[in-house]
Gaussian input, Z-matrix of N, CA and C with variables (Angstrom, degrees):
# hf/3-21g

backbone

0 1
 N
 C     1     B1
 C     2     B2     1     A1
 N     3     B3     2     A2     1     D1
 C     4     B4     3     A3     2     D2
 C     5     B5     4     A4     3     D3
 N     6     B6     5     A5     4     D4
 C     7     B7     6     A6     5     D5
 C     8     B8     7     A7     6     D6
 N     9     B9     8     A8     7     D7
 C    10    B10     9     A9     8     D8
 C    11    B11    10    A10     9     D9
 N    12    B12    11    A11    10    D10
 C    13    B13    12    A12    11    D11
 C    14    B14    13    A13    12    D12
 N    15    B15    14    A14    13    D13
 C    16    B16    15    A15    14    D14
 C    17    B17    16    A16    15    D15
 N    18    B18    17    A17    16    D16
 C    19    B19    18    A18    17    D17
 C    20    B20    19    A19    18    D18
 N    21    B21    20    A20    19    D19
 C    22    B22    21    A21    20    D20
 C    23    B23    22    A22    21    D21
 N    24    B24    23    A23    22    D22
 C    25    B25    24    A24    23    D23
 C    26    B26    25    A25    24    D24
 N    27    B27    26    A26    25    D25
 C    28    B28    27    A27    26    D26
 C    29    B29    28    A28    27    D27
 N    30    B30    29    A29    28    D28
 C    31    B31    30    A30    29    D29
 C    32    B32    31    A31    30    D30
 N    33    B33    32    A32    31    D31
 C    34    B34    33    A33    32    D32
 C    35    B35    34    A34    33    D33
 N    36    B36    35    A35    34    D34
 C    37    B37    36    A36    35    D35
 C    38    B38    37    A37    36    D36
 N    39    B39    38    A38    37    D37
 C    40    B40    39    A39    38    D38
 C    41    B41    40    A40    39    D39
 N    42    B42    41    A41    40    D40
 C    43    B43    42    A42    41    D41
 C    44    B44    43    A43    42    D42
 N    45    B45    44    A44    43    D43
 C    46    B46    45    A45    44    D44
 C    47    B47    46    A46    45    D45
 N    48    B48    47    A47    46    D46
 C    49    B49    48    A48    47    D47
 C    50    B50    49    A49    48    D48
 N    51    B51    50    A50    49    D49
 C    52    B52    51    A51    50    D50
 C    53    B53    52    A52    51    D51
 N    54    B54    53    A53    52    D52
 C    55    B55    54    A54    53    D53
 C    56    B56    55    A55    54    D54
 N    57    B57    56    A56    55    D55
 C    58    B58    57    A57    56    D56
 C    59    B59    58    A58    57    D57
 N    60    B60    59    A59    58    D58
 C    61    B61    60    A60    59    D59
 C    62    B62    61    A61    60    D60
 N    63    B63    62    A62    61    D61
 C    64    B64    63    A63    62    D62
 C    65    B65    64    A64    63    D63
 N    66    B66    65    A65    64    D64
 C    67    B67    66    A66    65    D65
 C    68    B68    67    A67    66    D66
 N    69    B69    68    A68    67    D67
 C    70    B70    69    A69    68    D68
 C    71    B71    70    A70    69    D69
 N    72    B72    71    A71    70    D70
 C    73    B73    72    A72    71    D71
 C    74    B74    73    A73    72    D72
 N    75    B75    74    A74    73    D73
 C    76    B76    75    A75    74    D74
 C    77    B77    76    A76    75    D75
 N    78    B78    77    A77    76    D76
 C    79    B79    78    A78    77    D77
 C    80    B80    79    A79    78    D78
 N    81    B81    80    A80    79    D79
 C    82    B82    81    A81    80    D80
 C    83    B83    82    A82    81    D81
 N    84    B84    83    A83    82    D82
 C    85    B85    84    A84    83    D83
 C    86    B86    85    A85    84    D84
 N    87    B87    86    A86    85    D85
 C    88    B88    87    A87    86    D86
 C    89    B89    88    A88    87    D87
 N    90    B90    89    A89    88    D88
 C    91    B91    90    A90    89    D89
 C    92    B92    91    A91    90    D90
 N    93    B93    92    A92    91    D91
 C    94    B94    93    A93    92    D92
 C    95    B95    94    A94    93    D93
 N    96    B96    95    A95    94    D94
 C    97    B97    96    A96    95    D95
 C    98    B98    97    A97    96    D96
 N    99    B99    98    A98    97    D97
 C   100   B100    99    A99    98    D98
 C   101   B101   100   A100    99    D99
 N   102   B102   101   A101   100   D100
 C   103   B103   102   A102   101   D101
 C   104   B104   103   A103   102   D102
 N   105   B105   104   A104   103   D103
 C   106   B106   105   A105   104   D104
 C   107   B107   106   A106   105   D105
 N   108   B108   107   A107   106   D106
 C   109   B109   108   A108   107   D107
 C   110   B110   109   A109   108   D108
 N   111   B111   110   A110   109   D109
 C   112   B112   111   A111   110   D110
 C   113   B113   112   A112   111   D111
 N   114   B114   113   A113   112   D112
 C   115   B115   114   A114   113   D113
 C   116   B116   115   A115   114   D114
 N   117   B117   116   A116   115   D115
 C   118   B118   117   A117   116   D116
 C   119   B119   118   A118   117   D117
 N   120   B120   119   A119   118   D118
 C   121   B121   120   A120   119   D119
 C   122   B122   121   A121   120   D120
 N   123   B123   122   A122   121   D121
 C   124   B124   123   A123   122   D122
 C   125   B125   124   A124   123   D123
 N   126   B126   125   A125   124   D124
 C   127   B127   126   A126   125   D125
 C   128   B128   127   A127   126   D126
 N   129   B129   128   A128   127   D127
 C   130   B130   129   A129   128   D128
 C   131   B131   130   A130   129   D129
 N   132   B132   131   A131   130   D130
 C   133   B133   132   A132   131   D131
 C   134   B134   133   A133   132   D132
 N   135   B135   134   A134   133   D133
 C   136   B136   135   A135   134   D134
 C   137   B137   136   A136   135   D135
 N   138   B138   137   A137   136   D136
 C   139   B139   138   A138   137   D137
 C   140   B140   139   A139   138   D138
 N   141   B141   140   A140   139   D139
 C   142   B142   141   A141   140   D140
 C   143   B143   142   A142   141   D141
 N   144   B144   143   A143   142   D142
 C   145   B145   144   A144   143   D143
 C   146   B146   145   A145   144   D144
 N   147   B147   146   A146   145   D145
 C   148   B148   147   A147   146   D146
 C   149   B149   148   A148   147   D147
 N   150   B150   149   A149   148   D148
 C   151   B151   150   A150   149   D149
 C   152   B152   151   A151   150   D150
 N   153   B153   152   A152   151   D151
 C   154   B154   153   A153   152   D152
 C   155   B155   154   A154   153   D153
 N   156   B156   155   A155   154   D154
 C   157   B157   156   A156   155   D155
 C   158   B158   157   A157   156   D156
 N   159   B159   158   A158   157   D157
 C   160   B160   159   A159   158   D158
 C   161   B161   160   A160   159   D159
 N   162   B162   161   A161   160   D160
 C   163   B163   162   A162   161   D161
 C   164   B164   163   A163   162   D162
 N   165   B165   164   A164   163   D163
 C   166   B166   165   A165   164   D164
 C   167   B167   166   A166   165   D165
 N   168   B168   167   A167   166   D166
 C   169   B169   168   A168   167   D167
 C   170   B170   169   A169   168   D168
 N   171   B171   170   A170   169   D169
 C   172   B172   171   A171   170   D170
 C   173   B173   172   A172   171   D171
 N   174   B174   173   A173   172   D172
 C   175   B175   174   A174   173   D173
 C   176   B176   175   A175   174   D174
 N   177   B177   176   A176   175   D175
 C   178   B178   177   A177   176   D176
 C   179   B179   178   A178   177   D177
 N   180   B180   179   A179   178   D178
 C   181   B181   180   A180   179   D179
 C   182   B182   181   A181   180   D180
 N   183   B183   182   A182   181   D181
 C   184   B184   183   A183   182   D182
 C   185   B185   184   A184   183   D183
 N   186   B186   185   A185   184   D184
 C   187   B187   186   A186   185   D185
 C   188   B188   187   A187   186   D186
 N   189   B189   188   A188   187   D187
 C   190   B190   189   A189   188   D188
 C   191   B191   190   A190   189   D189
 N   192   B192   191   A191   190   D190
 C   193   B193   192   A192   191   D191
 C   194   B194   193   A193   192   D192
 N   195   B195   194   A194   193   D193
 C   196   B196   195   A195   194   D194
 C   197   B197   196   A196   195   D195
 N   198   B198   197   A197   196   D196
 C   199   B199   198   A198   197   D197
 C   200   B200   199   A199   198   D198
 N   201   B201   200   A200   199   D199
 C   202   B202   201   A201   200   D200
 C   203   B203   202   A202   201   D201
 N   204   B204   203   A203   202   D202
 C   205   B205   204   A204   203   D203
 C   206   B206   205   A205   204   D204
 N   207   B207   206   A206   205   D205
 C   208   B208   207   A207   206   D206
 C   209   B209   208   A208   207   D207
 N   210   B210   209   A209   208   D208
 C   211   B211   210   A210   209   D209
 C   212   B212   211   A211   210   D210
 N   213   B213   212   A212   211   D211
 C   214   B214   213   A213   212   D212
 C   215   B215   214   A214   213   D213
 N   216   B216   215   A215   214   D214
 C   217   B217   216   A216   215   D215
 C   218   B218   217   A217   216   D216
 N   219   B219   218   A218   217   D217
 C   220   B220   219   A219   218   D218
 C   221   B221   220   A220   219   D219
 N   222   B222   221   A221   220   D220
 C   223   B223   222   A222   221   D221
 C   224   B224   223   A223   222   D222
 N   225   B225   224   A224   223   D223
 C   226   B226   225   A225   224   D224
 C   227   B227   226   A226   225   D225
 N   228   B228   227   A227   226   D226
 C   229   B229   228   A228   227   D227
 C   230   B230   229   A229   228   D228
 N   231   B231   230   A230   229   D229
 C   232   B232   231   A231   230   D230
 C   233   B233   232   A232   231   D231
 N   234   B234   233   A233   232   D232
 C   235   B235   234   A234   233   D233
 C   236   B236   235   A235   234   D234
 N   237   B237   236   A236   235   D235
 C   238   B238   237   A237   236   D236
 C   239   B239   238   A238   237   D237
 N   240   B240   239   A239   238   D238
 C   241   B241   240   A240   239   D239
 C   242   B242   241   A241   240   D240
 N   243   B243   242   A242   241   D241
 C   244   B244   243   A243   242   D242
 C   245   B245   244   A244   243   D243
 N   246   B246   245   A245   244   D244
 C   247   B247   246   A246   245   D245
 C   248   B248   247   A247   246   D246
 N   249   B249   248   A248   247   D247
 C   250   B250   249   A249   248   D248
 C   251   B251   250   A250   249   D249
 N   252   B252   251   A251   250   D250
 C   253   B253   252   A252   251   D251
 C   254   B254   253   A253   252   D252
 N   255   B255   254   A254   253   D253
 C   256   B256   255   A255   254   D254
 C   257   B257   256   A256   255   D255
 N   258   B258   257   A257   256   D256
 C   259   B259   258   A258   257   D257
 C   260   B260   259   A259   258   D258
 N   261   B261   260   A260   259   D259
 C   262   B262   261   A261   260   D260
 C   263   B263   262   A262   261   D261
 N   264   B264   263   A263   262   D262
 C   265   B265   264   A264   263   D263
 C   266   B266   265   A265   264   D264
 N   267   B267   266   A266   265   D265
 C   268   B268   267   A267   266   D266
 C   269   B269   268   A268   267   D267

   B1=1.4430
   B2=1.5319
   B3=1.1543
   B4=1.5417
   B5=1.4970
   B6=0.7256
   B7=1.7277
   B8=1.6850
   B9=1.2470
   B10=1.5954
   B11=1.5188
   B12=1.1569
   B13=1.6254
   B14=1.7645
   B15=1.3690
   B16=1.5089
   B17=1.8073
   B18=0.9395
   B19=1.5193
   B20=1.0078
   B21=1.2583
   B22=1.5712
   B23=1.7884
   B24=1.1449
   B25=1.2317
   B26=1.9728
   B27=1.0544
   B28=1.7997
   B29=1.1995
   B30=1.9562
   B31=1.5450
   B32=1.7010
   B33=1.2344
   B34=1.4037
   B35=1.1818
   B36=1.4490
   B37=1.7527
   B38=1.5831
   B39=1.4175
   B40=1.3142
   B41=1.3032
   B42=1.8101
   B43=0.7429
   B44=1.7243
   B45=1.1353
   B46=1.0726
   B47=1.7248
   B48=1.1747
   B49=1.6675
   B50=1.8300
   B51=1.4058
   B52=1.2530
   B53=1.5786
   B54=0.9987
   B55=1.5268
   B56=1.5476
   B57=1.7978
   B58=1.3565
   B59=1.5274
   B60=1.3391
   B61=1.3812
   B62=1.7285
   B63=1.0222
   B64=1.4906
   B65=1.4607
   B66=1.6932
   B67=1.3907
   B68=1.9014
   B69=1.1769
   B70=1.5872
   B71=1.4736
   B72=1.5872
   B73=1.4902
   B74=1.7497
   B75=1.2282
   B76=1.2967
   B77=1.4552
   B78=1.7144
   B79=1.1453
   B80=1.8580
   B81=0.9732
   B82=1.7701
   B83=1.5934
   B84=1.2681
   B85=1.4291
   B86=1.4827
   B87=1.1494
   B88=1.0661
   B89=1.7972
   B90=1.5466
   B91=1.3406
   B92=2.0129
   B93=1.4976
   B94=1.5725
   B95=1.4753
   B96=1.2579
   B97=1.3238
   B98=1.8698
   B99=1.4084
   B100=1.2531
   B101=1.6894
   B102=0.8206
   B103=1.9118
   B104=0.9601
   B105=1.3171
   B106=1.7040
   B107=1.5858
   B108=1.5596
   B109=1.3269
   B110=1.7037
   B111=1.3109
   B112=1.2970
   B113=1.8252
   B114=1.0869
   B115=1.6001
   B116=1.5213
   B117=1.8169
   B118=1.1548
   B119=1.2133
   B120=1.5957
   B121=1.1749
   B122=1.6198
   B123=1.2522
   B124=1.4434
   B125=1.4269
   B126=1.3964
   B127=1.4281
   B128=1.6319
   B129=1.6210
   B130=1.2377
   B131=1.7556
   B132=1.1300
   B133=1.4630
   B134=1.7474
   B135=0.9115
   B136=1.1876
   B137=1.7282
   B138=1.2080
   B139=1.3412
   B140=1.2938
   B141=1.4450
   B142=2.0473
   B143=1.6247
   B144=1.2719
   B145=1.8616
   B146=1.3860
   B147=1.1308
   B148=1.7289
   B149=1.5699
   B150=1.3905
   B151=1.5230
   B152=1.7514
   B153=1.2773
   B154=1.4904
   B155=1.1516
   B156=1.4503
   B157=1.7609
   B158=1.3771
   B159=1.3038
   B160=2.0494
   B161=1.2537
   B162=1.4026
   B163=1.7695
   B164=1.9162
   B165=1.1602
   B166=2.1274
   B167=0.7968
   B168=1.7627
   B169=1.5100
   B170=2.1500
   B171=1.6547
   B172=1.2657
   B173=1.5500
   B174=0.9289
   B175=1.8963
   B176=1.7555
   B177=1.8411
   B178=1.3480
   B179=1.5792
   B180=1.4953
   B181=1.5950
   B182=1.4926
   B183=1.2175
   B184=1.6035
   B185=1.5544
   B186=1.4225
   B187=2.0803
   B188=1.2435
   B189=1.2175
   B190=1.9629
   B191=1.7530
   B192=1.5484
   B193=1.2713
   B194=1.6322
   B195=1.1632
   B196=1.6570
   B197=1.7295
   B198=1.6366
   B199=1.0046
   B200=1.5768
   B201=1.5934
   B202=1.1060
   B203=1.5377
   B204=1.5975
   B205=1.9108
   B206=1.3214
   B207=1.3086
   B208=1.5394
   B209=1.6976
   B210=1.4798
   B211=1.2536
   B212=1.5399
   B213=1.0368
   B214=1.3148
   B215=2.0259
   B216=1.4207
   B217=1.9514
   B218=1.6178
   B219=1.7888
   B220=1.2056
   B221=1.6426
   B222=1.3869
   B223=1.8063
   B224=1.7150
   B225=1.0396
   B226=1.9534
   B227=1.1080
   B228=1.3859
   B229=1.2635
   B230=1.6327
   B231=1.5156
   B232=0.9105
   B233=1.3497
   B234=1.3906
   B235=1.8618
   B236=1.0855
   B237=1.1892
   B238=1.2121
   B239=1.3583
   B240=1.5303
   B241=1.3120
   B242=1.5979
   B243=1.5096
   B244=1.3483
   B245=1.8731
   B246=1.4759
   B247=1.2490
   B248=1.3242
   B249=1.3359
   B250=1.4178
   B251=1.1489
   B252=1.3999
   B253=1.3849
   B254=1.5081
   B255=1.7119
   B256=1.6924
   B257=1.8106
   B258=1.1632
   B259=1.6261
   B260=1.8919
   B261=1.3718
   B262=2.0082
   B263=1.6403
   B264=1.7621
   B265=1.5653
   B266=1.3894
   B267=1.4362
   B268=1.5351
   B269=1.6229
   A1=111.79
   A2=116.21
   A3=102.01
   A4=123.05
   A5=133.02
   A6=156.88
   A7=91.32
   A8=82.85
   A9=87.18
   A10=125.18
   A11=107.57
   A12=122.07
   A13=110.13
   A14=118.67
   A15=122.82
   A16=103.14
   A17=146.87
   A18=137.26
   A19=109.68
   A20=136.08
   A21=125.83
   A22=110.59
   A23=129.43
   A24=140.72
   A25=88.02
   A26=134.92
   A27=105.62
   A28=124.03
   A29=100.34
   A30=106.53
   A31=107.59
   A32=142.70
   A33=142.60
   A34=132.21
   A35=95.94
   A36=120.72
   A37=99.82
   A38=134.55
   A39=146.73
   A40=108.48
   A41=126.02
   A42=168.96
   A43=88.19
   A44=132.81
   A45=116.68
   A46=107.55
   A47=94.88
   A48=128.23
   A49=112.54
   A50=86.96
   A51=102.63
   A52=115.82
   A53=102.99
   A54=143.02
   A55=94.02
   A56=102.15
   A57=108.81
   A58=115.52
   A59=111.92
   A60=137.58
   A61=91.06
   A62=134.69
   A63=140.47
   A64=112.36
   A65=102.14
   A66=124.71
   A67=126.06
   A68=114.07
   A69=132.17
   A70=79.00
   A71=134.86
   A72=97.68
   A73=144.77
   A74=116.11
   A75=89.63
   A76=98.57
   A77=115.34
   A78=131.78
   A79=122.13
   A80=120.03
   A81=112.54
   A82=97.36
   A83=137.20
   A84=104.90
   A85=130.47
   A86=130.97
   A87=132.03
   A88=105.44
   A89=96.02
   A90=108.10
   A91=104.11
   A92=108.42
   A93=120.29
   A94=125.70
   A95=114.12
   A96=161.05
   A97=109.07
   A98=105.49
   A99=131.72
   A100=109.94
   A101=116.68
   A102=126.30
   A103=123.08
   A104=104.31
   A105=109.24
   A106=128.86
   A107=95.62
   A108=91.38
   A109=120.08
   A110=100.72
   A111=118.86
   A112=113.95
   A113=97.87
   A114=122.26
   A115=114.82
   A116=114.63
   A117=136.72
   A118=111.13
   A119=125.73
   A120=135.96
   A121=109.94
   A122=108.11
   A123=108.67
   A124=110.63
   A125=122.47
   A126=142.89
   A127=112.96
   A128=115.48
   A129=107.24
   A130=109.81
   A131=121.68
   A132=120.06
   A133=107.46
   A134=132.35
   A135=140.43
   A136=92.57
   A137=131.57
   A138=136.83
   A139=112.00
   A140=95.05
   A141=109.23
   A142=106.93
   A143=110.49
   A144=116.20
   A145=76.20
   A146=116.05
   A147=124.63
   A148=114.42
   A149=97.69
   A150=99.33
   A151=110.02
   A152=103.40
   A153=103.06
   A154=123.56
   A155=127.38
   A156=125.90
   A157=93.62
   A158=128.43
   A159=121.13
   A160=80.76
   A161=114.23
   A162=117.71
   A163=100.28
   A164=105.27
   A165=98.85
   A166=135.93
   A167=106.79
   A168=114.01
   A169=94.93
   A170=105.17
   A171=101.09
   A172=106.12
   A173=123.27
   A174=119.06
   A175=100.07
   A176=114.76
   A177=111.94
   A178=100.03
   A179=93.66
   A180=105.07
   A181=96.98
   A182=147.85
   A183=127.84
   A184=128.38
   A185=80.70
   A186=97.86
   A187=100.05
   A188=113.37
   A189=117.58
   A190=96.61
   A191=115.89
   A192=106.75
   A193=94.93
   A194=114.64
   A195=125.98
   A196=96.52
   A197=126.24
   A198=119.16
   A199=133.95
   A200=102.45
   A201=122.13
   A202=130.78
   A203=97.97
   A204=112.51
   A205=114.23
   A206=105.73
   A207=114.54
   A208=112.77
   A209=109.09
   A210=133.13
   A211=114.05
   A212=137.09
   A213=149.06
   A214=105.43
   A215=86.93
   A216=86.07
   A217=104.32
   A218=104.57
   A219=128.72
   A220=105.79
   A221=107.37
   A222=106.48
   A223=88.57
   A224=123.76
   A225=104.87
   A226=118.01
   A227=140.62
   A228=117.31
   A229=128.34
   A230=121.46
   A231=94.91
   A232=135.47
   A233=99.07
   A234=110.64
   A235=103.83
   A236=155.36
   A237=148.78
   A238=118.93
   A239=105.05
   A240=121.91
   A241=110.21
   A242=113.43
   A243=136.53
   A244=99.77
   A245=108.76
   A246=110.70
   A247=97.70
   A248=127.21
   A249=114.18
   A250=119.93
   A251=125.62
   A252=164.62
   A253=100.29
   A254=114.64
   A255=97.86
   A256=80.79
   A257=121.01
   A258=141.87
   A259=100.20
   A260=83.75
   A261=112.44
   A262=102.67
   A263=98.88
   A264=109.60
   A265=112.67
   A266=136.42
   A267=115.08
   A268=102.64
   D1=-51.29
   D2=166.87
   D3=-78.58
   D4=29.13
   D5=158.15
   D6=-65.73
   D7=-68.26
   D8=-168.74
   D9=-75.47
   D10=-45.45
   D11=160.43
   D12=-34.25
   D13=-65.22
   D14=174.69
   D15=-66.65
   D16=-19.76
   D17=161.71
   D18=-79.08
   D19=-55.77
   D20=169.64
   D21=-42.85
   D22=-69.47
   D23=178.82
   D24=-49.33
   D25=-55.40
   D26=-176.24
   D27=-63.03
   D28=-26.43
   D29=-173.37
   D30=-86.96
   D31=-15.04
   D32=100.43
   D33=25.94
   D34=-90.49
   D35=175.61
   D36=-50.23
   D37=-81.23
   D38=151.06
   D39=16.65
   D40=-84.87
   D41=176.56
   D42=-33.12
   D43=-65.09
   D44=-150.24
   D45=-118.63
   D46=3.93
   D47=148.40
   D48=-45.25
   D49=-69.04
   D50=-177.15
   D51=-53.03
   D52=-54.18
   D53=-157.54
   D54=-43.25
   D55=-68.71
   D56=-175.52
   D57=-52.58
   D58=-63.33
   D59=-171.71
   D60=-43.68
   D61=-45.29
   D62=-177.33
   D63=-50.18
   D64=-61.14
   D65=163.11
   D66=-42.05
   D67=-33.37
   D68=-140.96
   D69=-125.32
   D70=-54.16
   D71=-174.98
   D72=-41.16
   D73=157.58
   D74=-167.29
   D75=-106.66
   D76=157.37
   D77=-171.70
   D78=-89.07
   D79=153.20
   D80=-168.12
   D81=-46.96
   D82=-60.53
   D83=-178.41
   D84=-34.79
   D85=-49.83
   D86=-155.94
   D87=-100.19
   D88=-11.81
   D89=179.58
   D90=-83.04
   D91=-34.65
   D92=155.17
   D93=-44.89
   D94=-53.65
   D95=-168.35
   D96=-54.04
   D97=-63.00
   D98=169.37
   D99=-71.08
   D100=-50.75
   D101=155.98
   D102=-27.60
   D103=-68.84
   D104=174.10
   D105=-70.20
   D106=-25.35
   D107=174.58
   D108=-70.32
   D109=-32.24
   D110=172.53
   D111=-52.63
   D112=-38.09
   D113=172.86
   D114=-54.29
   D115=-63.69
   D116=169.99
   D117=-37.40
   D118=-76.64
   D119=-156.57
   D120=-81.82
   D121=-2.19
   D122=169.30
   D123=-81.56
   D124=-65.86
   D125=-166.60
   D126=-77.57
   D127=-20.48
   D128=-174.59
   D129=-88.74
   D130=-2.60
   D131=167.57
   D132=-99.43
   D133=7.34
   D134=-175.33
   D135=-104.00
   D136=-82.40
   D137=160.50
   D138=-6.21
   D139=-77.74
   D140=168.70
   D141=-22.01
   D142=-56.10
   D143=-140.51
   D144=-81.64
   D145=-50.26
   D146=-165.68
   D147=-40.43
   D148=-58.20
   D149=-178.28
   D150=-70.22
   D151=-65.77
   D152=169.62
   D153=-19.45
   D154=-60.18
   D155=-178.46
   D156=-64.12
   D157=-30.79
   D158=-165.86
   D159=-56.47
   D160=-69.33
   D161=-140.42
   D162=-67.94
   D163=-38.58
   D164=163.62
   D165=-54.78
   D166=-25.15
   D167=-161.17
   D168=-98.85
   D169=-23.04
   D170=176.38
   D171=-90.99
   D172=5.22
   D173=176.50
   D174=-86.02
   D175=-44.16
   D176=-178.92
   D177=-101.67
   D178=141.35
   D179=175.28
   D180=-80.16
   D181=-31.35
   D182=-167.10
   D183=-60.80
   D184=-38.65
   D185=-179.13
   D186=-86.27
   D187=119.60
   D188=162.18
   D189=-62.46
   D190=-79.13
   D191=-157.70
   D192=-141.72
   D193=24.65
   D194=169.09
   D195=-43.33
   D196=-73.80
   D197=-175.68
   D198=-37.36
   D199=-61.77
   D200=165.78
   D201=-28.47
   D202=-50.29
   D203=166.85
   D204=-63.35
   D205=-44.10
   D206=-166.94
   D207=-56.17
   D208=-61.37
   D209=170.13
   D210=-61.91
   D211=-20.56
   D212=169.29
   D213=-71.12
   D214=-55.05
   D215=179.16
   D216=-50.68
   D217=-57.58
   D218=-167.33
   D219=-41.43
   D220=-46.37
   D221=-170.69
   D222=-74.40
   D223=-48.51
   D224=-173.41
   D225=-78.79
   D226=7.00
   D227=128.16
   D228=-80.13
   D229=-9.85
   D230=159.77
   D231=-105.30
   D232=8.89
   D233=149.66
   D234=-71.49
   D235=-12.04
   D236=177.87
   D237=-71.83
   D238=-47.96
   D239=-165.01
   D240=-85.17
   D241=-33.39
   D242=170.32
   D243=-41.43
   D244=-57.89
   D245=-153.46
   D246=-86.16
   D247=-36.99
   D248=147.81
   D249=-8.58
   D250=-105.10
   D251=179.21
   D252=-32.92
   D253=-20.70
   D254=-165.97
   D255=-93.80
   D256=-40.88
   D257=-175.30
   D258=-29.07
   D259=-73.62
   D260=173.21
   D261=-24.26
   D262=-80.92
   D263=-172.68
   D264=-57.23
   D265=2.35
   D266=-168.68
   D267=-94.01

């Protein structure tokens, strides 16, 4: 009798396992939503570095686009690390 008692109670547990997880998935909005942000925080420090080295590299006449590269690597790793870190917290 408790054979059965403890299988009922797992098939139960299961049951409402499911249940939630059914409830709690997330739907294409938010499944969009999470995408883009992923999108954002990649490309918008890359942009950043991008312009930044332009506008350094046009204040000094020596560097053509030394800045520009530099700050360009600089923003994709830390889009890199961003998306990491957003990856981690979800």
């Amino acid at each position: 009798m408790t054979h059965r008692r403890r299988l009922k109670q797992q098939v139960d547990n299961q049951v409402r396992r499911m249940k939630k997880a059914e409830r709690e998935r997330p739907n294409l909005l938010a499944q969009t939503v999470y995408l883009g942000t992923l999108g954002l925080v990649m490309v918008l420090p890359i942009i950043g570095g991008v312009y930044l080295g332009h506008w350094l590299d046009s204040i000094m006449p020596g560097s053509p686009i030394c800045w520009t590269l530099s700050l360009m690597f600089a923003g994709i790793v830390v889009g890199i690390f961003n998306v990491y870190f957003l990856i981690q917290n979800k």
